[in-house]
KOLDRENSE-647061 format. One record per residue (C-alpha): residue number from 0; residue in one letter; x, y, z. Coordinates in pm, 1 decimal, padded with zeros to 6 digits. Layout:
N
<site><resi>NUM</resi><resn>A</resn><X>X</X><Y>Y</Y><Z>Z</Z></site>
...
This chain:
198
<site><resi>0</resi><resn>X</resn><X>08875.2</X><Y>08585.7</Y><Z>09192.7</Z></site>
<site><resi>1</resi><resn>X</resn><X>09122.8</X><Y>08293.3</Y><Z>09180.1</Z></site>
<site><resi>2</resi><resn>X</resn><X>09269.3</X><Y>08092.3</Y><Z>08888.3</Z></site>
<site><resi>3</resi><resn>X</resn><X>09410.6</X><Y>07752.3</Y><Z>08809.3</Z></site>
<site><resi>4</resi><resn>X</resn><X>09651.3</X><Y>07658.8</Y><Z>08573.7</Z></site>
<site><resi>5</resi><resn>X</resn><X>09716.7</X><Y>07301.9</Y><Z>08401.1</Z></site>
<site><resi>6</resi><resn>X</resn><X>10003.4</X><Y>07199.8</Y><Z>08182.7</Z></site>
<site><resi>7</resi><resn>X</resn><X>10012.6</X><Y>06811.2</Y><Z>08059.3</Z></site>
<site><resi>8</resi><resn>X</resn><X>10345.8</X><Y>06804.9</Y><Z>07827.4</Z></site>
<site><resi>9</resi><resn>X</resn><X>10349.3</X><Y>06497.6</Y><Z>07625.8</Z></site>
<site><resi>10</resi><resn>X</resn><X>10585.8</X><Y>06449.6</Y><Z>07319.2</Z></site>
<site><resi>11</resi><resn>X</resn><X>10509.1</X><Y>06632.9</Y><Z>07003.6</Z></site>
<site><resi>12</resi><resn>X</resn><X>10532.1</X><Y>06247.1</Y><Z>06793.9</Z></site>
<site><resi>13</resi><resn>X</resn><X>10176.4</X><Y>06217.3</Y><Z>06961.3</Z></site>
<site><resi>14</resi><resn>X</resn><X>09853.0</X><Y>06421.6</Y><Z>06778.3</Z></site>
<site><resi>15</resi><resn>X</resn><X>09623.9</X><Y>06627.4</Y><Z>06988.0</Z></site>
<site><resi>16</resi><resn>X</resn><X>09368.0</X><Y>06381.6</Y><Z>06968.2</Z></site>
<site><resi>17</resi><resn>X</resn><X>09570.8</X><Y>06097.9</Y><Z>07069.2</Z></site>
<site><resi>18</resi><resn>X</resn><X>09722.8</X><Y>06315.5</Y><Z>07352.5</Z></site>
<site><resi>19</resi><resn>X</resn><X>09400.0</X><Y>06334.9</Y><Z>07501.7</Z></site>
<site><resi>20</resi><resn>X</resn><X>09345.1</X><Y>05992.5</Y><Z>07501.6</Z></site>
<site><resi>21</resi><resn>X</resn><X>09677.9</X><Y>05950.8</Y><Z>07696.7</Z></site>
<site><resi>22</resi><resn>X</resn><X>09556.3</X><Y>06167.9</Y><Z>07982.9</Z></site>
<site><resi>23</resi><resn>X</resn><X>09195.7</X><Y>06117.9</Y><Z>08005.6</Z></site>
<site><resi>24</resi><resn>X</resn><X>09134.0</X><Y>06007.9</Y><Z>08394.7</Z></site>
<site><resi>25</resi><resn>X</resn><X>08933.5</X><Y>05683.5</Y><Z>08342.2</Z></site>
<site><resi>26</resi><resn>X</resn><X>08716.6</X><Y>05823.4</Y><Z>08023.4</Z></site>
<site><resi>27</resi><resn>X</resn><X>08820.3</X><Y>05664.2</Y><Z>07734.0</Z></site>
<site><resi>28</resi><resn>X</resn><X>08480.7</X><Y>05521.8</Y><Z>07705.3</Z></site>
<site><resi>29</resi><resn>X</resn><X>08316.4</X><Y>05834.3</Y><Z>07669.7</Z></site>
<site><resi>30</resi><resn>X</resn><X>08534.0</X><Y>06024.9</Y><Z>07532.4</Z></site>
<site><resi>31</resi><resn>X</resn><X>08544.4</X><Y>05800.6</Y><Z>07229.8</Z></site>
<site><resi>32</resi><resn>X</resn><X>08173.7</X><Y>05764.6</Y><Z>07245.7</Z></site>
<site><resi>33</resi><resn>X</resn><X>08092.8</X><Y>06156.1</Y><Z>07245.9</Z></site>
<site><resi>34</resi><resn>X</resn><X>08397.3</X><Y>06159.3</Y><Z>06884.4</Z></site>
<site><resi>35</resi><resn>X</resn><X>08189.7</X><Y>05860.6</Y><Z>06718.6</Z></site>
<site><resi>36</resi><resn>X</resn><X>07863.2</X><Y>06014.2</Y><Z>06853.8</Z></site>
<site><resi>37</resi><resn>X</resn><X>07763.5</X><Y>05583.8</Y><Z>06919.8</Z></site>
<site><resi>38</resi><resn>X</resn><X>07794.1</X><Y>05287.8</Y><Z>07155.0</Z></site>
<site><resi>39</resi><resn>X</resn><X>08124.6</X><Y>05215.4</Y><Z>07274.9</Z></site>
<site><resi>40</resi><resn>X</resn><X>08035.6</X><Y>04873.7</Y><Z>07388.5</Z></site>
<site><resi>41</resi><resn>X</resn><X>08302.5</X><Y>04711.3</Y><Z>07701.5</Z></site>
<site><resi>42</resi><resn>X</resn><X>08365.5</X><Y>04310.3</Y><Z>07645.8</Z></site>
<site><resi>43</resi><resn>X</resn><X>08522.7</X><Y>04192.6</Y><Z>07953.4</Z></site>
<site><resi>44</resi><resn>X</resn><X>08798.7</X><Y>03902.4</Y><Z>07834.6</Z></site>
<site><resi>45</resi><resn>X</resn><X>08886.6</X><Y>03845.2</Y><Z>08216.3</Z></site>
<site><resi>46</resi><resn>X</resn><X>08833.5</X><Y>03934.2</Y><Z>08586.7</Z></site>
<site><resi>47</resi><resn>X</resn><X>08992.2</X><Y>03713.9</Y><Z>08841.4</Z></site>
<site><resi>48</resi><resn>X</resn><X>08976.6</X><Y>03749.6</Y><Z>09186.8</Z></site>
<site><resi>49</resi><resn>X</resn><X>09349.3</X><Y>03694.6</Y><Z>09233.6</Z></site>
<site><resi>50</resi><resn>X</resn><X>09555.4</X><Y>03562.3</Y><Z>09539.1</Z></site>
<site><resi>51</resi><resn>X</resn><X>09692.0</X><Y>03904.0</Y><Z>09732.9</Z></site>
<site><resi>52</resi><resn>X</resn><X>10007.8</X><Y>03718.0</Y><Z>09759.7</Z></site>
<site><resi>53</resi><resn>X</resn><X>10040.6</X><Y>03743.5</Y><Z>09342.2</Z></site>
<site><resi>54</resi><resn>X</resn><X>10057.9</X><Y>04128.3</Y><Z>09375.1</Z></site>
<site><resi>55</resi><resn>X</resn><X>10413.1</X><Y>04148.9</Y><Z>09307.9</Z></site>
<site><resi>56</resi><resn>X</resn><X>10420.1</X><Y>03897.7</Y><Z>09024.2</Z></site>
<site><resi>57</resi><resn>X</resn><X>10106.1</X><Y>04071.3</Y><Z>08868.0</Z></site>
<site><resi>58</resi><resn>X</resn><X>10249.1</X><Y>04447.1</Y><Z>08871.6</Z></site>
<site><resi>59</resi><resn>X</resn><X>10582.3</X><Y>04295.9</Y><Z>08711.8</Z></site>
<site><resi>60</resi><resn>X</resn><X>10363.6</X><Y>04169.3</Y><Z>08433.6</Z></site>
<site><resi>61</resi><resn>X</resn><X>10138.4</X><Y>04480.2</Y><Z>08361.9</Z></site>
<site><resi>62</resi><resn>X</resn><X>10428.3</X><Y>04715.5</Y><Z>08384.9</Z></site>
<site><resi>63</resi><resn>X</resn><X>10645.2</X><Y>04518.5</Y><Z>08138.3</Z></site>
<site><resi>64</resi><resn>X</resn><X>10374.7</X><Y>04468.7</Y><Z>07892.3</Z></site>
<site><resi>65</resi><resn>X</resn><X>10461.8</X><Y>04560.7</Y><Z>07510.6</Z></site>
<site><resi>66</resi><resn>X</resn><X>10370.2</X><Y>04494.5</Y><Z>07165.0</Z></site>
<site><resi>67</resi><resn>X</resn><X>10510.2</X><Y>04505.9</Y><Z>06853.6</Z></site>
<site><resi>68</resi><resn>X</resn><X>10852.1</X><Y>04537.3</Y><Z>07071.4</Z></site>
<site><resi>69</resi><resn>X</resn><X>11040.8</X><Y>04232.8</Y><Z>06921.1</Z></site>
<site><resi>70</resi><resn>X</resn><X>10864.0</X><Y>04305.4</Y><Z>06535.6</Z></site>
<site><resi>71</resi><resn>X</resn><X>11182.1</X><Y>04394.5</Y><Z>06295.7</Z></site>
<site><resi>72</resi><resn>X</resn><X>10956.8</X><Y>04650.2</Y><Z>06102.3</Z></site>
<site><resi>73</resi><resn>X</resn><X>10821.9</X><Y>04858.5</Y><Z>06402.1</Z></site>
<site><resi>74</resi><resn>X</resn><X>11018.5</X><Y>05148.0</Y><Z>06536.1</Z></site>
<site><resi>75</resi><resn>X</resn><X>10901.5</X><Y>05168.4</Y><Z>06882.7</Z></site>
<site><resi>76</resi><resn>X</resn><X>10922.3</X><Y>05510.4</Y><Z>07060.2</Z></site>
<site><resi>77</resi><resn>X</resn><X>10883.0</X><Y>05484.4</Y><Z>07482.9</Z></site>
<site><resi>78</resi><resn>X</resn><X>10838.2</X><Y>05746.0</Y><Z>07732.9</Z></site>
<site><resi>79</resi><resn>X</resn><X>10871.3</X><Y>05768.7</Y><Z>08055.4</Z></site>
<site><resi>80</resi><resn>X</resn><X>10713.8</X><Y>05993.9</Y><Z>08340.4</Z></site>
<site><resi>81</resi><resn>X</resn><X>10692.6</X><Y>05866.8</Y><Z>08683.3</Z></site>
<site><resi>82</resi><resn>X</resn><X>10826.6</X><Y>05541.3</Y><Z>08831.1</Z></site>
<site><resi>83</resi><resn>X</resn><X>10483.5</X><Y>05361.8</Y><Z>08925.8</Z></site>
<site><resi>84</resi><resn>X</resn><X>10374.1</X><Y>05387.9</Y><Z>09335.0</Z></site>
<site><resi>85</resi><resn>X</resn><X>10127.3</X><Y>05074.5</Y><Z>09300.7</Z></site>
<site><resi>86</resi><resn>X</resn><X>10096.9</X><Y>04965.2</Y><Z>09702.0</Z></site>
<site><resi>87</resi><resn>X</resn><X>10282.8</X><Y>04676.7</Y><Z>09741.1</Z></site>
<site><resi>88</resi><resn>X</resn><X>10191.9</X><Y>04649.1</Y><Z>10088.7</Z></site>
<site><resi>89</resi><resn>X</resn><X>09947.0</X><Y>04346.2</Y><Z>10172.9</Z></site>
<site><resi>90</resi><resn>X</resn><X>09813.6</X><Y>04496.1</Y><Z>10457.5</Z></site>
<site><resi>91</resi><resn>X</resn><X>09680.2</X><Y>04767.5</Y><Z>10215.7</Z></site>
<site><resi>92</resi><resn>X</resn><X>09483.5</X><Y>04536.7</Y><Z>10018.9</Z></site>
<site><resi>93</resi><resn>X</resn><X>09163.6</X><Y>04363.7</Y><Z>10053.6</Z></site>
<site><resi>94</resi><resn>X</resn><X>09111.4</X><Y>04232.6</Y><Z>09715.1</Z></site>
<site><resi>95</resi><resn>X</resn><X>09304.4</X><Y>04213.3</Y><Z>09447.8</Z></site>
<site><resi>96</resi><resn>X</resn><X>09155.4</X><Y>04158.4</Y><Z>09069.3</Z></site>
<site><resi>97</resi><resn>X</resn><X>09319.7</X><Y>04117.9</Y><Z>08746.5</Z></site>
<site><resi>98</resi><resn>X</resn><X>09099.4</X><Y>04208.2</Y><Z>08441.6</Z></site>
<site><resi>99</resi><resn>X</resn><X>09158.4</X><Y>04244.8</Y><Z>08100.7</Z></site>
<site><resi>100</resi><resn>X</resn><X>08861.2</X><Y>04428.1</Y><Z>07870.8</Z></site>
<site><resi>101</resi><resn>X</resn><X>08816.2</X><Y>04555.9</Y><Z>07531.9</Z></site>
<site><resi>102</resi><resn>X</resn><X>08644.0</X><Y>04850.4</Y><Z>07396.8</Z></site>
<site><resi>103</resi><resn>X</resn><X>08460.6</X><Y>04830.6</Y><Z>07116.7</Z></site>
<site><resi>104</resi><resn>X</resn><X>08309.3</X><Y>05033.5</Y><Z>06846.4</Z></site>
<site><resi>105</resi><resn>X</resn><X>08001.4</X><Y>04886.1</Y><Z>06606.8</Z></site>
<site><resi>106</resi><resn>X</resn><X>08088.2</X><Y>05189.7</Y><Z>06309.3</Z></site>
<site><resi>107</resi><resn>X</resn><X>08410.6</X><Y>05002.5</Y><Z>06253.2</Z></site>
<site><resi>108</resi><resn>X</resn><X>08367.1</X><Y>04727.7</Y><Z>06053.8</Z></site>
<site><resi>109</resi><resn>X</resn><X>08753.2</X><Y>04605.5</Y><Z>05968.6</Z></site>
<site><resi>110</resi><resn>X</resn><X>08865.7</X><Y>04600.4</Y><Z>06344.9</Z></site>
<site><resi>111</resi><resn>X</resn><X>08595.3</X><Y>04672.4</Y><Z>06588.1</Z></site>
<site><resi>112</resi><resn>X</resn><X>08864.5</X><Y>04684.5</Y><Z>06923.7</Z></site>
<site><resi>113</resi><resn>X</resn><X>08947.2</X><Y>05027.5</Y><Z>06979.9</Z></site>
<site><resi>114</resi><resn>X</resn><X>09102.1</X><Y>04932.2</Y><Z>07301.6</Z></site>
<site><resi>115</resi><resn>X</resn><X>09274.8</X><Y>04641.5</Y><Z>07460.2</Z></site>
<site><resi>116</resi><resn>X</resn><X>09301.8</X><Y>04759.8</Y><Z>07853.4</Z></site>
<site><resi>117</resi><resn>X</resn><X>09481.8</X><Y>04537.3</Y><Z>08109.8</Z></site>
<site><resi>118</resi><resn>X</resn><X>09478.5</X><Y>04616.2</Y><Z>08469.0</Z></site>
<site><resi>119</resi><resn>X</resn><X>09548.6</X><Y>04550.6</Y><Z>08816.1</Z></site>
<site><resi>120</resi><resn>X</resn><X>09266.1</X><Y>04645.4</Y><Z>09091.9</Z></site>
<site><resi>121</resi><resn>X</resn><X>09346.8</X><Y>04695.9</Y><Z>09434.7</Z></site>
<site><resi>122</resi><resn>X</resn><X>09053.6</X><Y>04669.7</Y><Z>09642.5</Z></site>
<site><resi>123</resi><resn>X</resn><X>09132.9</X><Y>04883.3</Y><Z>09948.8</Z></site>
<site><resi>124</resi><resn>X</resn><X>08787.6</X><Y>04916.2</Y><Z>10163.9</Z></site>
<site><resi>125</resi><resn>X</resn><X>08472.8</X><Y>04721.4</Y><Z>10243.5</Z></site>
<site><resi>126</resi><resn>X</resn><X>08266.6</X><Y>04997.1</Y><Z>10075.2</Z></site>
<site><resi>127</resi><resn>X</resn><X>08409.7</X><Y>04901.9</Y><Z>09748.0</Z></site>
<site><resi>128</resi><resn>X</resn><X>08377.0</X><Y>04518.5</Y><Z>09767.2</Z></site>
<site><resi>129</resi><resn>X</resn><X>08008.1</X><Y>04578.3</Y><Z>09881.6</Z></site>
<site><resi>130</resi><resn>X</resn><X>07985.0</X><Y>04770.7</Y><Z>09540.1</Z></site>
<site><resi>131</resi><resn>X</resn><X>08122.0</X><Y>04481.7</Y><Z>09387.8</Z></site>
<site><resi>132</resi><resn>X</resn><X>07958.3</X><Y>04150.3</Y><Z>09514.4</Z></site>
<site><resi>133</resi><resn>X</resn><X>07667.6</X><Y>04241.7</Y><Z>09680.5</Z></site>
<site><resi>134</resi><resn>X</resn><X>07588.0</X><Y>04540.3</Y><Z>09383.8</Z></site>
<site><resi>135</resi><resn>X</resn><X>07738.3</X><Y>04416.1</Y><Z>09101.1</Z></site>
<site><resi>136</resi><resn>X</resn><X>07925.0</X><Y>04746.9</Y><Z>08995.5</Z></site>
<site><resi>137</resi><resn>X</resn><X>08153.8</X><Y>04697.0</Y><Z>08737.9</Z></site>
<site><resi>138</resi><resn>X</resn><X>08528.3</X><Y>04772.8</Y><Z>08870.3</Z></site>
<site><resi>139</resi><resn>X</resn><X>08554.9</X><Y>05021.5</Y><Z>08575.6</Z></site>
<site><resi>140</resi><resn>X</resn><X>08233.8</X><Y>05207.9</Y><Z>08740.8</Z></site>
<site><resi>141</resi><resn>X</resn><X>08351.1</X><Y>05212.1</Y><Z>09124.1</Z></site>
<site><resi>142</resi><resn>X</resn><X>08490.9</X><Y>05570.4</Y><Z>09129.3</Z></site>
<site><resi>143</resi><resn>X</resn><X>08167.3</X><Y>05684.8</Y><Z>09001.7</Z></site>
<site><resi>144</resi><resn>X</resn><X>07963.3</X><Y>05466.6</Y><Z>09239.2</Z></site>
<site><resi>145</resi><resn>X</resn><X>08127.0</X><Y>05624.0</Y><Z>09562.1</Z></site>
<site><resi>146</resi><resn>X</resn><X>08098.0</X><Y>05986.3</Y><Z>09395.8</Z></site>
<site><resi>147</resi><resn>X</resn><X>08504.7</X><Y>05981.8</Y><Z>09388.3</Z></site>
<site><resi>148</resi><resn>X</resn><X>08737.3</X><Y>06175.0</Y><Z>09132.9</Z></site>
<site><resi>149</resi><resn>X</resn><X>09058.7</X><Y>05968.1</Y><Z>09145.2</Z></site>
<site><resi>150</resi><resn>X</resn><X>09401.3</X><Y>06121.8</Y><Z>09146.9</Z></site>
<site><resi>151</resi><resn>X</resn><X>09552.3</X><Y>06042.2</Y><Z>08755.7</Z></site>
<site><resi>152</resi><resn>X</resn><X>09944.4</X><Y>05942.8</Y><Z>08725.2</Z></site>
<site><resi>153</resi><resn>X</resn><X>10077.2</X><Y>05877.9</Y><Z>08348.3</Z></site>
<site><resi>154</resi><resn>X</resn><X>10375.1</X><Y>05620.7</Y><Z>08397.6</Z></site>
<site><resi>155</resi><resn>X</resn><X>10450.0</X><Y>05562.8</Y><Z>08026.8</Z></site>
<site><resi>156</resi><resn>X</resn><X>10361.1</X><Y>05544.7</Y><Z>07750.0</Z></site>
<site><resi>157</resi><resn>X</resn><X>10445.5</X><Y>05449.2</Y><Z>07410.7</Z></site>
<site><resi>158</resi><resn>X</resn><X>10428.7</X><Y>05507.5</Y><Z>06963.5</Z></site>
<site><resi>159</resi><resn>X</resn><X>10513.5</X><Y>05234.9</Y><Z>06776.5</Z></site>
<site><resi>160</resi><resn>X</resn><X>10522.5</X><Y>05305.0</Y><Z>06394.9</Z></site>
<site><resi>161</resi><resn>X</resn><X>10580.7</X><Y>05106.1</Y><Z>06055.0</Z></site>
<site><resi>162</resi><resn>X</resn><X>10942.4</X><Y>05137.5</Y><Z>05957.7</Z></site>
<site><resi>163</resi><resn>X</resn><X>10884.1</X><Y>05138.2</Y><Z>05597.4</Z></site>
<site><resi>164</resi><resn>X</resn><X>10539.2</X><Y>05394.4</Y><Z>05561.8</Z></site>
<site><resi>165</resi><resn>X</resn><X>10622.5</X><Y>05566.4</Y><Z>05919.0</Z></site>
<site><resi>166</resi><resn>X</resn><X>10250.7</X><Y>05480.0</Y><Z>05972.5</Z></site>
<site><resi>167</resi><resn>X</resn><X>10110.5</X><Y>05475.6</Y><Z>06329.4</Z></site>
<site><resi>168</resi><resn>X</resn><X>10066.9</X><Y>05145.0</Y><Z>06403.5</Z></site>
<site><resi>169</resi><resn>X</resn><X>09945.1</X><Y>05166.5</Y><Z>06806.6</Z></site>
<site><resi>170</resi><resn>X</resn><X>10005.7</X><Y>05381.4</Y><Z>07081.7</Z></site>
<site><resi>171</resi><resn>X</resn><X>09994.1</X><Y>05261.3</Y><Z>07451.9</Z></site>
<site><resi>172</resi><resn>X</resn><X>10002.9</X><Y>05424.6</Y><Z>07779.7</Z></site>
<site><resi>173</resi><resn>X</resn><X>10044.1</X><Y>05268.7</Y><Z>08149.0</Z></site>
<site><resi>174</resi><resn>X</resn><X>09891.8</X><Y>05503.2</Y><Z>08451.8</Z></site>
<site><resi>175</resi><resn>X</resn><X>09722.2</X><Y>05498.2</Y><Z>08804.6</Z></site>
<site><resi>176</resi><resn>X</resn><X>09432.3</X><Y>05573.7</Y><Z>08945.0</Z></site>
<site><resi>177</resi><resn>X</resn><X>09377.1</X><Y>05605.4</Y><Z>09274.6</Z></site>
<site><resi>178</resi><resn>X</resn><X>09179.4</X><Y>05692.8</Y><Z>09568.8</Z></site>
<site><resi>179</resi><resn>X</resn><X>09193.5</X><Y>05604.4</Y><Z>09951.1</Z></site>
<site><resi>180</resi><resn>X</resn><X>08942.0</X><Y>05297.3</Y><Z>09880.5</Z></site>
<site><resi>181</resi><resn>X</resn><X>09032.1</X><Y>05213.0</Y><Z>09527.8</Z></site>
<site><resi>182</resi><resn>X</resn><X>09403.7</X><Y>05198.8</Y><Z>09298.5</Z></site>
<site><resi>183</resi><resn>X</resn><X>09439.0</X><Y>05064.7</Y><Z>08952.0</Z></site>
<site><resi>184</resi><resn>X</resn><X>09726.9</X><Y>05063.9</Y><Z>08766.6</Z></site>
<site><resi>185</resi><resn>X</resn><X>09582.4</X><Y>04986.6</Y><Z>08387.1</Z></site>
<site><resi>186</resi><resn>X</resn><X>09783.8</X><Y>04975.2</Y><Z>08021.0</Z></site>
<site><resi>187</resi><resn>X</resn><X>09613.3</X><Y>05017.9</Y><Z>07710.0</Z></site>
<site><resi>188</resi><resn>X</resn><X>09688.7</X><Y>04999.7</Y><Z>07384.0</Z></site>
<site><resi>189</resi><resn>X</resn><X>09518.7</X><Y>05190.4</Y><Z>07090.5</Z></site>
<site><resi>190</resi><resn>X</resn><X>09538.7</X><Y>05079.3</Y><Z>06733.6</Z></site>
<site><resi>191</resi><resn>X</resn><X>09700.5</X><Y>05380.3</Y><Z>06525.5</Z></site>
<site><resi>192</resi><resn>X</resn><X>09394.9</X><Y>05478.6</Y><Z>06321.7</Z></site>
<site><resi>193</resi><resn>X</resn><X>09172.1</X><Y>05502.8</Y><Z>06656.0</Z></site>
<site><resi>194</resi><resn>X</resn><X>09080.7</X><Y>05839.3</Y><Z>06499.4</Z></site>
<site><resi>195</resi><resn>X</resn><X>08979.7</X><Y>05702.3</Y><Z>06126.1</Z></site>
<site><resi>196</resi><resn>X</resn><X>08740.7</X><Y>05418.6</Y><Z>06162.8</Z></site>
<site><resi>197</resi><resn>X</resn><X>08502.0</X><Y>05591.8</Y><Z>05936.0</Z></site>
């Protein structure tokens, strides 16, 4: 008999519920489909097939991505983990995508985006851009296409809150996934009442 142990430590400022949005490897979807117990419907905004040589440029952009940073009213909390270990290398990349998508749920009636999610897809095998062009697999879907469970790395992440009512605003979160053919490094952002739509 053998038995594992797992420990995810994240800052007690976060709920349980919004902690497990923070760590959930690539299952925000369904997690927050199974809570609602309805569609949690995926608009894409964009998905470019971007030069290889805009890597750098791209990863600079996602990683510094905030909001309500500058706002006078918004005390912004940030954590850090892990310095992020996106390949840089060109050689290591056969396609590169930038996407942006939102998730959506149709209960809420005020603010149906439950989840703005930009990200940066490195496409690192010909298996995966078949999946792509010639299937028409959705980028978010690849892992589960090729039957792969990707390694999970939290970066950052990130509780902003109204100064005055102390009032979650949003909460954020950049990580990577990644597998030998496939490596995303996505933010998201959550609107503070992700929990209370109903």
């Amino acid at each position: 008999m053998s038995s594992t142990r797992f420990t995810t430590c994240l800052p007690i400022d976060f709920d349980p519920l919004q902690r497990i949005l923070l760590t959930a490897n690539g299952n925000v979807q369904s997690i927050l489909s199974a809570y609602y117990n309805t569609t949690i419907s995926v608009t894409i905004i964009k998905n470019i097939l971007a030069p290889i040589t805009e890597m750098e440029t791209l990863l600079e952009r996602l990683i510094n991505t905030s909001s309500n940073h500058q706002h006078p009213n918004v005390i912004v909390n940030d954590w850090k983990f892990k310095d992020y270990a996106f390949t840089k290398s060109i050689q290591e990349c056969l396609q590169l995508y930038d996407r942006k998508v939102t998730l959506t749920c149709t209960l809420s009636t005020h603010n149906p985006t439950i989840c703005t999610a930009t990200s940066i897809i490195n496409i690192k095998s010909n298996t995966a851009i078949d999946y792509i062009t010639k299937q028409k697999v959705g980028i978010g879907q690849l892992f589960r296409y090729m039957n792969v469970l990707p390694e999970f790395t939290l970066i950052s992440c990130r509780l902003s809150r109204d100064a005055s009512t102390n009032e979650v605003i949003s909460f954020e979160r950049t990580y990577l996934l990644e597998s030998e053919q496939v490596e995303c490094l996505i933010h998201e952002v959550f609107p503070g009442n992700i929990f209370h739509l109903i």
